[in-house]
C-alpha positions in Angstrom: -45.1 85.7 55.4 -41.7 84.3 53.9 -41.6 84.7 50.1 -40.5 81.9 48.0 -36.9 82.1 47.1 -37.2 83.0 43.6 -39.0 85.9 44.1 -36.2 87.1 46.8 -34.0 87.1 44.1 -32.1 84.2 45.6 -31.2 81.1 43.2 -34.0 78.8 42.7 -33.8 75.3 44.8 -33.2 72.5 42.5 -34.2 68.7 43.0 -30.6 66.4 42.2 -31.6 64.3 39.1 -30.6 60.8 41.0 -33.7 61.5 42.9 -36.3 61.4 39.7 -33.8 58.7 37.0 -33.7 55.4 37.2 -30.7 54.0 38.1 -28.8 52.7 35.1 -27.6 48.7 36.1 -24.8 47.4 37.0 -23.0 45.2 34.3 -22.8 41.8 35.1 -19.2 40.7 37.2 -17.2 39.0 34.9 -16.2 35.5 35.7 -12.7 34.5 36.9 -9.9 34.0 34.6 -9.7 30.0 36.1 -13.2 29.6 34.9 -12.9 30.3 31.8 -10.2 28.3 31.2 -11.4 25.7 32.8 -14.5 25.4 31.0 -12.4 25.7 27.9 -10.6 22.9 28.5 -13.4 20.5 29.1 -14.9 21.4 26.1 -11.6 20.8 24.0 -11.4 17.3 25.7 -14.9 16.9 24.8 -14.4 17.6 21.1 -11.2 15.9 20.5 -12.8 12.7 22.3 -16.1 12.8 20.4 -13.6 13.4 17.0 -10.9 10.6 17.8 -13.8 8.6 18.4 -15.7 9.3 15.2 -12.5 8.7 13.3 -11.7 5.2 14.8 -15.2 4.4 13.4 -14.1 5.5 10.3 -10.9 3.7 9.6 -11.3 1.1 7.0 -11.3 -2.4 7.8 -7.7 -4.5 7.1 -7.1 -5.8 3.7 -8.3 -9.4 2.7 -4.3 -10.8 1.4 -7.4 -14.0 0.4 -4.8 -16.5 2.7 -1.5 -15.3 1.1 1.2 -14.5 3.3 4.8 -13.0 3.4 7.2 -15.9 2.7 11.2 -15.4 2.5 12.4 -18.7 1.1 10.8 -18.6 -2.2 12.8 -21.0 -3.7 11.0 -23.7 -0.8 7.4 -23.3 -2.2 8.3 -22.9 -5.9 8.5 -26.8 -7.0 8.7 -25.4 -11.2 7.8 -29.0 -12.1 7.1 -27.9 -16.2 9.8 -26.3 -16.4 11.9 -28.7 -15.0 10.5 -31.0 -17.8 11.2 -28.6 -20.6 14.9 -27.5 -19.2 16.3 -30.7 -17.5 16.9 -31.1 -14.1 16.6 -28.4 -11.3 20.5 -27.9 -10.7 20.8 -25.0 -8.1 18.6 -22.0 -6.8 19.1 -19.1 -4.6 17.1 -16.4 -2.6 17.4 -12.7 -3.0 17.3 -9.7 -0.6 13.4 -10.1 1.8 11.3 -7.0 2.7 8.8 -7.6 5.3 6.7 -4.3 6.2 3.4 -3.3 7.1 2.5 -2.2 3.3 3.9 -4.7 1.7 6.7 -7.6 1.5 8.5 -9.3 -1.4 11.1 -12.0 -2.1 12.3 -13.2 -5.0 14.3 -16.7 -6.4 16.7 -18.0 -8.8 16.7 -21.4 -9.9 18.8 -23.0 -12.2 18.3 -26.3 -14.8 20.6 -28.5 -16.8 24.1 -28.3 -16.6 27.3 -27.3 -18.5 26.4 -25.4 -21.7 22.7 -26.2 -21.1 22.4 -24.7 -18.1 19.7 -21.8 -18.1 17.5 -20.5 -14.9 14.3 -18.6 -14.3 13.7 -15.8 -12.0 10.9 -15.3 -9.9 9.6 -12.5 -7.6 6.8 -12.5 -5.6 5.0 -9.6 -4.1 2.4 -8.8 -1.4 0.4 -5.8 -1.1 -1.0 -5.9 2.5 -2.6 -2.0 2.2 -3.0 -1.5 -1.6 -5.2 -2.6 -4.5 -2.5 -3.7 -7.2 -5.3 -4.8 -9.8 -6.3 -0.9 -11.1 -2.7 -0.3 -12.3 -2.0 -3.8 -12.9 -2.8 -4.1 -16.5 -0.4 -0.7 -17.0 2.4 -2.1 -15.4 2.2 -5.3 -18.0 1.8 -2.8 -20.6 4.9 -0.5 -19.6 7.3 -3.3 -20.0 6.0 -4.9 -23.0 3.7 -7.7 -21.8 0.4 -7.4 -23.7 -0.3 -11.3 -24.2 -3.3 -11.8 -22.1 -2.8 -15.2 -20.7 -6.4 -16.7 -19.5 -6.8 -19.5 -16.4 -4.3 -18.0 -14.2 -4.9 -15.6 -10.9 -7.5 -12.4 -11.9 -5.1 -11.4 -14.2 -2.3 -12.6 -16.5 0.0 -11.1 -19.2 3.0 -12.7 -21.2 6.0 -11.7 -23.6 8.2 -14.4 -25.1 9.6 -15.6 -28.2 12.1 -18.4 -29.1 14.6 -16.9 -26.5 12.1 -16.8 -23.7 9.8 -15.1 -22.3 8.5 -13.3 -18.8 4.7 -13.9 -17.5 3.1 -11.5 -14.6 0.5 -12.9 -12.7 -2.3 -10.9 -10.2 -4.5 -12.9 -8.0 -5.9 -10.6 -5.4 -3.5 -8.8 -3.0 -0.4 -10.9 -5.0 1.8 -10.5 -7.9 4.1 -13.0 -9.4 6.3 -12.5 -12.1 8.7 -15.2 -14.1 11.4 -14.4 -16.5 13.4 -16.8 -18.3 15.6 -16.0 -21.3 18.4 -17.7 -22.8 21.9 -16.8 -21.6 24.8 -16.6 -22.5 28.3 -17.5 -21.6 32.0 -16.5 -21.9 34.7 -18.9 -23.6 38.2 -19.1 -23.3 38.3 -16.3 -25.9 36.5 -14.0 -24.0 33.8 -14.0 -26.4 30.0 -14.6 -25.1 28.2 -17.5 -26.5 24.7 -18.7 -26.4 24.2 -21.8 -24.0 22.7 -24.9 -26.1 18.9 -24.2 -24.4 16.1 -25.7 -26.6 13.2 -23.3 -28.1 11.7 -21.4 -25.8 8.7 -20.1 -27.9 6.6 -22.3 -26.0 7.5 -21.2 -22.5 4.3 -19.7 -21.6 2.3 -23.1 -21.5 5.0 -24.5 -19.1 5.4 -20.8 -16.9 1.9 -20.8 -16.6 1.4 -24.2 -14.8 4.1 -23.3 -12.5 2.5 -20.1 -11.7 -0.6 -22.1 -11.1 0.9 -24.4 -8.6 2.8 -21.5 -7.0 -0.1 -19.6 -6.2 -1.6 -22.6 -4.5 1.7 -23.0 -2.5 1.6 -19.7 -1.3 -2.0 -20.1 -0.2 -1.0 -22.6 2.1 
């Protein structure tokens, strides 16, 4: 009879555990390098489409300028009919520097009336905001440089400073700002000494600026 090995002294048989476990898995094969980036890309293109797209629907629409428009000759649309009744004769004018751009544009004028020692001339300067809303800081502005005279029936808003020497009125109507400034000036004589020109009273310049600015406005309109 054979004896079982242990009781021969011999080492006792023993089963290998692979035979009794469970296997452990296999972790999963990780993908390709190329893959990943690939799929990384598509979904970058498909964000920054989806967001370039979102924000073109968000951009606000363009400005209403309410039929203004940039002019450069000035002097051509502003007729100053009351003034030229108050001052004499329109005797000369002249256009200063243009700026055209996309936020806004602005040119300005000079004309003069009467002649000689009577000679005096207003200054105009119109500007167009094409992106932003001048009216919130409008009345500031006025205030800034002295103009606190509400002036009613002209544009949205209207503000004047004057006295006998004259006077300067600033004028919002939407996307567009006018201002006039007329004040007496003076001249040099053979002594070298400046002397007032022989312009009448101005304290009543604002009725006069005002029906110019009116007409102007309508000008620019067209």
């Amino acid at each position: 009879m054979i004896s079982e090995p242990e009781l021969e002294g011999g080492a006792p048989f023993e089963t290998a555990e692979v035979l009794t476990e469970e296997r452990a898995p296999r972790p999963p094969r990780g993908r390709t390098p190329w893959a990943w980036a690939l799929g990384g890309a598509l979904a970058a293109s498909v964000l920054w489409g989806g967001g370039l797209y979102a924000y073109a629907g968000r951009q606000p629409e363009g400005v209403d300028l309410r039929g203004y428009a940039s002019v450069e000759d000035l002097c051509a649309r502003a007729e100053l009919k009351s003034l030229e009744a108050v001052l004499g004769d329109r005797s000369g004018s002249g256009t200063g520097p243009y700026l055209d751009e996309p936020s806004l544009s602005e040119s300005s004028c000079s004309v003069d009336f009467g002649k000689g020692e009577r000679q005096q001339g207003v200054q105009i300067t119109y500007t167009l905001h094409k992106q932003t809303d001048p009216g919130p800081e409008f009345a500031a502005r006025a205030k800034q440089v002295d103009l606190t005279e509400p002036v009613g029936g002209v544009g949205e808003q209207a503000f004047f400073s004057g006295s006998e020497d004259g006077g300067t009125l600033r004028v919002l109507d939407g996307q567009a700002v006018l201002e006039f400034s007329l004040y007496r000036t003076y001249i040099e004589d053979e002594n070298g000494e400046m002397v007032e020109r022989g312009a009448p009273d101005l304290s009543g310049l604002d009725v006069p600026l005002t029906q110019d600015a009116l007409a102007l406005l309508a000008a620019l309109r067209k």
